[in-house]
Backbone as CSV, one residue per row, in Angstrom:
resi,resn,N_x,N_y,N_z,CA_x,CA_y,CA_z,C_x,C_y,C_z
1,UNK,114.304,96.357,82.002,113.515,97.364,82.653,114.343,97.999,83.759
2,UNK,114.495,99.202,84.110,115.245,100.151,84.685,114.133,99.966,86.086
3,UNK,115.156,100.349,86.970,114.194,100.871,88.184,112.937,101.518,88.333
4,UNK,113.226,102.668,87.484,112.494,103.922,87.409,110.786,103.085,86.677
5,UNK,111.034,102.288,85.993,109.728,101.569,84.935,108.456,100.879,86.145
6,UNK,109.788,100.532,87.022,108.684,99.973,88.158,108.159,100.873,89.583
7,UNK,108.736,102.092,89.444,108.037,103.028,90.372,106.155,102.699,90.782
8,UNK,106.061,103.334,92.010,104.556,103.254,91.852,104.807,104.630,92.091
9,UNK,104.119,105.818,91.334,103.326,106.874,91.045,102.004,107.883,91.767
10,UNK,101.314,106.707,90.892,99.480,106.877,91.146,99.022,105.235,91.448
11,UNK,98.423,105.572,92.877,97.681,104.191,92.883,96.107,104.740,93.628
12,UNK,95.089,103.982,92.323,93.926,104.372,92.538,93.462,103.159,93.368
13,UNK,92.591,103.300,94.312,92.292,102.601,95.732,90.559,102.999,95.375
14,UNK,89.499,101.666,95.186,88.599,101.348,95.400,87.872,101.491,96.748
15,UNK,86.818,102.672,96.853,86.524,102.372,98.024,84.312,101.853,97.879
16,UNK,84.096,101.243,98.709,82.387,100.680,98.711,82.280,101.576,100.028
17,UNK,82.687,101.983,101.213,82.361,102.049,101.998,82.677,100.839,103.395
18,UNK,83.050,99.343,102.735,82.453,98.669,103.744,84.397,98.511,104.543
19,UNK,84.150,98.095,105.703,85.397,98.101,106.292,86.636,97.411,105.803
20,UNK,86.434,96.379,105.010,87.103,95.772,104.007,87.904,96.488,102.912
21,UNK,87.074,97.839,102.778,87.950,98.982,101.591,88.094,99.730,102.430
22,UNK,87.968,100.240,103.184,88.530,101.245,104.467,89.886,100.643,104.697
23,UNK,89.727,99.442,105.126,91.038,98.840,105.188,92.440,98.381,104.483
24,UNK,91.926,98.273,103.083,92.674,98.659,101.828,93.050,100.027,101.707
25,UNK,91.874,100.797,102.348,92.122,102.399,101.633,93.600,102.679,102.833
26,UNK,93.614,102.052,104.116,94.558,102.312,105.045,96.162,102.116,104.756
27,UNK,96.045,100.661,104.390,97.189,99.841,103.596,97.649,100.935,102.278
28,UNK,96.902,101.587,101.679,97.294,102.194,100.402,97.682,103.266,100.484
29,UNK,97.552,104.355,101.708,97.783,105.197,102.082,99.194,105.160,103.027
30,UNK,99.337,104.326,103.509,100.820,103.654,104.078,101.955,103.694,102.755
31,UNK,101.358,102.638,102.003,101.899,102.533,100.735,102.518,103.821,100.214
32,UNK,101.226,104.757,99.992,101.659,106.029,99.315,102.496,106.907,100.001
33,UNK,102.489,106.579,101.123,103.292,107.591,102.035,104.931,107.213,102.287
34,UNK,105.267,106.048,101.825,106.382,105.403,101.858,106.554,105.327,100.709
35,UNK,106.107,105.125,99.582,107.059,105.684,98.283,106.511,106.741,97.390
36,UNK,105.988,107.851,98.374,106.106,108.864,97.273,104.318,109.360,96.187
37,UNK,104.050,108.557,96.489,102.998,107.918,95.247,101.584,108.871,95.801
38,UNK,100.761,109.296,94.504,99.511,110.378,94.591,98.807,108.901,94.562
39,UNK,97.398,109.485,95.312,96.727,108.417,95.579,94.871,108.963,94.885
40,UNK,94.407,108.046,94.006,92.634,108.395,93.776,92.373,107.464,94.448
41,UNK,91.384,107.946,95.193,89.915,107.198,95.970,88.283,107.122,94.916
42,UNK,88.528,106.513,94.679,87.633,105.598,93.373,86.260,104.848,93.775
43,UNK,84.868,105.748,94.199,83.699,104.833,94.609,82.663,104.871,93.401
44,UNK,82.254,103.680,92.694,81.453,103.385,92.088,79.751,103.150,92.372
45,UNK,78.955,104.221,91.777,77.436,103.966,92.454,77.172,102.867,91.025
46,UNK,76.825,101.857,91.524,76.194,100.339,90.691,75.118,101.038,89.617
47,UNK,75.284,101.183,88.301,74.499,100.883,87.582,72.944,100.389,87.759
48,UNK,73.279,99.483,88.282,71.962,98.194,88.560,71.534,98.494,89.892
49,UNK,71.915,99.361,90.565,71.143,99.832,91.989,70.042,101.366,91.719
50,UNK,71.265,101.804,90.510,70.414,103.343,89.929,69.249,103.035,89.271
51,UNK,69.582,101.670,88.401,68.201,101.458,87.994,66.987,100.883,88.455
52,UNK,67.355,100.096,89.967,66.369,100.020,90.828,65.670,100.681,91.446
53,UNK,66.561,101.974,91.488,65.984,103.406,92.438,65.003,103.661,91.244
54,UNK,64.886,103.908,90.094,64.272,104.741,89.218,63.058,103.788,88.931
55,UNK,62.903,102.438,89.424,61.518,101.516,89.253,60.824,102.128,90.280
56,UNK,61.727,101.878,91.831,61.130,101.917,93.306,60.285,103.260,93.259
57,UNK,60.842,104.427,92.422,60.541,105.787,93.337,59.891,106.526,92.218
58,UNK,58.659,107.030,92.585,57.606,107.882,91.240,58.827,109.096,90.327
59,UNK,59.273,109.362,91.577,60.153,110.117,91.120,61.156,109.706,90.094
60,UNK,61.442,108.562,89.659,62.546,108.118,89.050,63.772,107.642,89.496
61,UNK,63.513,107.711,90.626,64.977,107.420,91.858,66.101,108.943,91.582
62,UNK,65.576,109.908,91.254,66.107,110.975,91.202,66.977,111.415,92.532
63,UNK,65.747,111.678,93.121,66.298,112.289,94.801,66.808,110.746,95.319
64,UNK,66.323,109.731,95.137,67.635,108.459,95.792,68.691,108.392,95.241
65,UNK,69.019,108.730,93.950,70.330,108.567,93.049,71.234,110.046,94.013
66,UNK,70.536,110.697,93.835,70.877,111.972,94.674,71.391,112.131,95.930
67,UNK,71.259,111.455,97.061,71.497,111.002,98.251,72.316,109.907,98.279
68,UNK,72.786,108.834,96.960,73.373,107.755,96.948,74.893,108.393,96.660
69,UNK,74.509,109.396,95.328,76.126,110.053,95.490,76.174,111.241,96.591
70,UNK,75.485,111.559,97.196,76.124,112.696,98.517,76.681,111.597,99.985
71,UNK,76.457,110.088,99.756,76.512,109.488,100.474,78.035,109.151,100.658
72,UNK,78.188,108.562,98.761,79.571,108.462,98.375,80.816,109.207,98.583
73,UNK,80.319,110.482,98.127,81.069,111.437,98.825,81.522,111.656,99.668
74,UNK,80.719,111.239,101.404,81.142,111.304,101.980,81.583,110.107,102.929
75,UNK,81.397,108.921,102.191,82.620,108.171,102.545,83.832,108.080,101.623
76,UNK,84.212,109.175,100.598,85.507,109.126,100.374,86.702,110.105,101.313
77,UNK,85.453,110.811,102.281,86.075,111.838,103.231,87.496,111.189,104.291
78,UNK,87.241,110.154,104.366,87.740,109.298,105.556,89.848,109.548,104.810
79,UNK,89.587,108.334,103.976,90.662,107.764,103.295,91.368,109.176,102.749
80,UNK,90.538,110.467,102.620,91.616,111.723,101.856,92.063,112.324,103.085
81,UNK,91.171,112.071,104.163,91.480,112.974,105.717,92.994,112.018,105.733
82,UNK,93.004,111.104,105.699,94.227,110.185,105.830,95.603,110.253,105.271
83,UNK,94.942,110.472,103.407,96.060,110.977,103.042,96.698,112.094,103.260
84,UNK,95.459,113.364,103.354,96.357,114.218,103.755,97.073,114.205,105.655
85,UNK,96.912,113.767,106.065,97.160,113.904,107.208,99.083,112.422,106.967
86,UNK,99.233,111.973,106.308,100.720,111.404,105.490,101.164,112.419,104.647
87,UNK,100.310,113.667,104.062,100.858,114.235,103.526,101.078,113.905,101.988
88,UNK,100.210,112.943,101.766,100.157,111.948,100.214,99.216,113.168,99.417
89,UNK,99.248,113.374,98.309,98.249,113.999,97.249,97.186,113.313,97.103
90,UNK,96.044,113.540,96.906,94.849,112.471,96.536,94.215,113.239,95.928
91,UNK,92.995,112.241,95.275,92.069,112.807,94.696,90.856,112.422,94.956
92,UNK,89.245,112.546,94.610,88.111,111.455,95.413,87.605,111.591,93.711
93,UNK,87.115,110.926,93.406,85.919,110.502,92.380,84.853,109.681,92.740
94,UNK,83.760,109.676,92.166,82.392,109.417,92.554,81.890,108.988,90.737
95,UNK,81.986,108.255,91.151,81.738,107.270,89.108,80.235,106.719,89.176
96,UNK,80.250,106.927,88.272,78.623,105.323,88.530,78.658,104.379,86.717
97,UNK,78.516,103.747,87.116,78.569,102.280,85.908,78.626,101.494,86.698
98,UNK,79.099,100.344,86.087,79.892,98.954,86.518,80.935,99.315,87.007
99,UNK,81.269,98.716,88.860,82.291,98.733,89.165,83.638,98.486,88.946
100,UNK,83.668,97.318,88.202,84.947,96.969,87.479,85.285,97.880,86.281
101,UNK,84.338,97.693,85.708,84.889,98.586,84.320,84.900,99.878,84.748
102,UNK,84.547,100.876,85.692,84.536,102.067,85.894,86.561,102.253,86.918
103,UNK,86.333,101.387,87.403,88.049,101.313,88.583,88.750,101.576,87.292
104,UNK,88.565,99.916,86.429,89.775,100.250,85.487,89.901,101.819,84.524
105,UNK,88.402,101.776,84.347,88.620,103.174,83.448,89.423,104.187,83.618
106,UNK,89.338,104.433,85.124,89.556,105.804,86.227,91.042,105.376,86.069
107,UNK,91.613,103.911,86.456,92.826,103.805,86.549,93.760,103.756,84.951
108,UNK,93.109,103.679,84.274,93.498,103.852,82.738,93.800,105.763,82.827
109,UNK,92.684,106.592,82.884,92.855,107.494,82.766,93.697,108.376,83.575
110,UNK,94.087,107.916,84.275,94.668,108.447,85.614,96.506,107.962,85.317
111,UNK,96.418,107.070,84.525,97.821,106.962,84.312,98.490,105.602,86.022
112,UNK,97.536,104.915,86.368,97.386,104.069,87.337,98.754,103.270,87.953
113,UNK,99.599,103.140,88.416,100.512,101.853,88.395,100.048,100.771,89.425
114,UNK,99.075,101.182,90.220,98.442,99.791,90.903,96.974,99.993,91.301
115,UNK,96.022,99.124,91.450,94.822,99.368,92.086,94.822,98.719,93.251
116,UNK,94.215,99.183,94.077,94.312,98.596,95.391,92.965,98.655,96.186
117,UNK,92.379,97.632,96.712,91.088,96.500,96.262,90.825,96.091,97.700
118,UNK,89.873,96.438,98.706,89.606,95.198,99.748,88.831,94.214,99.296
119,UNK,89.232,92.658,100.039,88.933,91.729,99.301,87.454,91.186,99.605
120,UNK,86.873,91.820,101.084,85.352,91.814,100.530,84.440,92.772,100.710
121,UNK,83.756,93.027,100.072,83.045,94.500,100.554,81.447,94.149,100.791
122,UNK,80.437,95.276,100.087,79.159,95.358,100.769,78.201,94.618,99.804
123,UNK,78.746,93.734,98.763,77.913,93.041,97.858,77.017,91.726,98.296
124,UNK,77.257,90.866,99.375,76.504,89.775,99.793,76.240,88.955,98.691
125,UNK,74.847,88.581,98.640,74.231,88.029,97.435,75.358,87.618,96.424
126,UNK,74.719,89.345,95.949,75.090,89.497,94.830,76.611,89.701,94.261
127,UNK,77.459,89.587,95.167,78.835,88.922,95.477,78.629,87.460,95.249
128,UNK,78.084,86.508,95.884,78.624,85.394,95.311,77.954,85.098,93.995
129,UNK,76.746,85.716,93.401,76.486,85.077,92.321,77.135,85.656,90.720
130,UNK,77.751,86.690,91.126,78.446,88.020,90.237,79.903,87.706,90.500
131,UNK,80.408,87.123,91.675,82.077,87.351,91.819,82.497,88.964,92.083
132,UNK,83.250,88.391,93.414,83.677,89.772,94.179,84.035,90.577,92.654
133,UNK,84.454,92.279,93.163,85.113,93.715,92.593,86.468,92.732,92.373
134,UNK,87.069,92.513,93.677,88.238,92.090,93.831,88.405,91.460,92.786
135,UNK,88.072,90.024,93.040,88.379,89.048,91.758,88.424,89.286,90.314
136,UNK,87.082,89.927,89.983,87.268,90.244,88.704,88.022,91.644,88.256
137,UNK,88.044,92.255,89.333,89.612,93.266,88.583,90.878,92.582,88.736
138,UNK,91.064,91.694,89.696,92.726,91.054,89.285,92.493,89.969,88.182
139,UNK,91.501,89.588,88.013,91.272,89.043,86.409,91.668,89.704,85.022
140,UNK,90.699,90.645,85.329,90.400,91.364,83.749,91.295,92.852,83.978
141,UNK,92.128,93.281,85.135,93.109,94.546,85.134,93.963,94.528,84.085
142,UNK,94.624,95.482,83.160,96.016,95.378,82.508,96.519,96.208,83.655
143,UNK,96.032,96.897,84.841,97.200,97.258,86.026,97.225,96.295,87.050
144,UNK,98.484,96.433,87.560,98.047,94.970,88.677,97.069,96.090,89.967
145,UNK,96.821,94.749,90.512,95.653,95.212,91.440,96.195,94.061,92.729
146,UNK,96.285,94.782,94.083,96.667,94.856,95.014,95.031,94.192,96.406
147,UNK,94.993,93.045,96.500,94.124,92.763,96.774,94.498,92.481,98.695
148,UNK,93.548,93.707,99.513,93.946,93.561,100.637,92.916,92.796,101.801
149,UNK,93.237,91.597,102.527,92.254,90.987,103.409,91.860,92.039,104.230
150,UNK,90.062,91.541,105.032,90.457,92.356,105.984,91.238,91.979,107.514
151,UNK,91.187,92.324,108.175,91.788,91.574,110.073,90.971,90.463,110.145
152,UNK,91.579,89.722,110.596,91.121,87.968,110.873,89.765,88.510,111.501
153,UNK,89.362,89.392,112.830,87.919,89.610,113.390,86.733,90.145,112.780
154,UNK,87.362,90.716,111.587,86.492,91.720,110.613,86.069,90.870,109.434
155,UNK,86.604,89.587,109.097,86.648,88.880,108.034,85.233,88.119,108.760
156,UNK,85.967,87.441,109.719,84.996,86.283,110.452,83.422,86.589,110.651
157,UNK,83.782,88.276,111.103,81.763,88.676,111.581,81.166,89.042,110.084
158,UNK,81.809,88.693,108.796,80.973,88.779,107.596,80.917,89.873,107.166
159,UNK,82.344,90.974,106.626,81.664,92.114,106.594,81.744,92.307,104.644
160,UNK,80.974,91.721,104.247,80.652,91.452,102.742,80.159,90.538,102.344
């Protein structure tokens, strides 16, 4: 394998919102800015939260599904203000499925050479009984995936 095989490129960066992927999204944007590399910001609205909205609300969870991605949106604002301000290329997407299978998808389609993952985000619960984003994309990735802690103070007050 030549140099060139192991370039990083495109690295798509997972974001939930919670400071844990903010903090990945920081690390990845460093990353990209030191070798070169276009960066997607990748937030997944849960499947299984859309279909809770659509029990909860007469409406169908229409106008909540609705407000869940204008929400998304604008926490992918942060991490592109960033890149561009390194001067990195980015992109934002706003997916909804399964988080794992939707990262990899995006990073399949995108032509990916790393994903890059904070290691806990806004799942609680349903994090430990499901297994972190994290874990099961450096499981089941064919890209490697870049799994970032957050700061020893941010870890400790529970922020996932």
């Amino acid at each position: 394998m030549s140099g060139n095989d192991t370039a990083l490129r495109r690295l798509v960066v997972a974001i939930d919102g919670s400071e844990g992927s903010l903090h990945a999204a920081e690390h990845a944007v460093s990353l990209a800015a030191a070798v070169g590399a276009d960066l997607v910001f990748v937030y997944v609205l849960d499947d299984e939260v859309l279909r809770e909205l659509a029990v909860a609300f007469p409406d169908g969870g229409g106008a909540g599904a609705e407000r869940l991605e204008a929400d998304a949106q604008g926490r992918l604002e942060q991490p592109a203000e960033w890149a561009r301000e390194r001067g990195c290329p980015c992109a934002r997407r706003v997916e909804r499925g399964d988080p794992v299978e939707r990262i990899e998808a995006v990073a399949e389609e995108v032509g990916a050479d790393l994903i890059v993952v904070g290691r806990t985000g806004r799942r609680g619960v349903r994090r430990v009984l499901l297994g972190s984003v994290a874990r099961r994309l450096a499981e089941s990735s064919a890209v490697p995936v870049l799994v970032i802690g957050c700061p020893r103070g941010e870890a400790a007050a529970g922020a996932g």
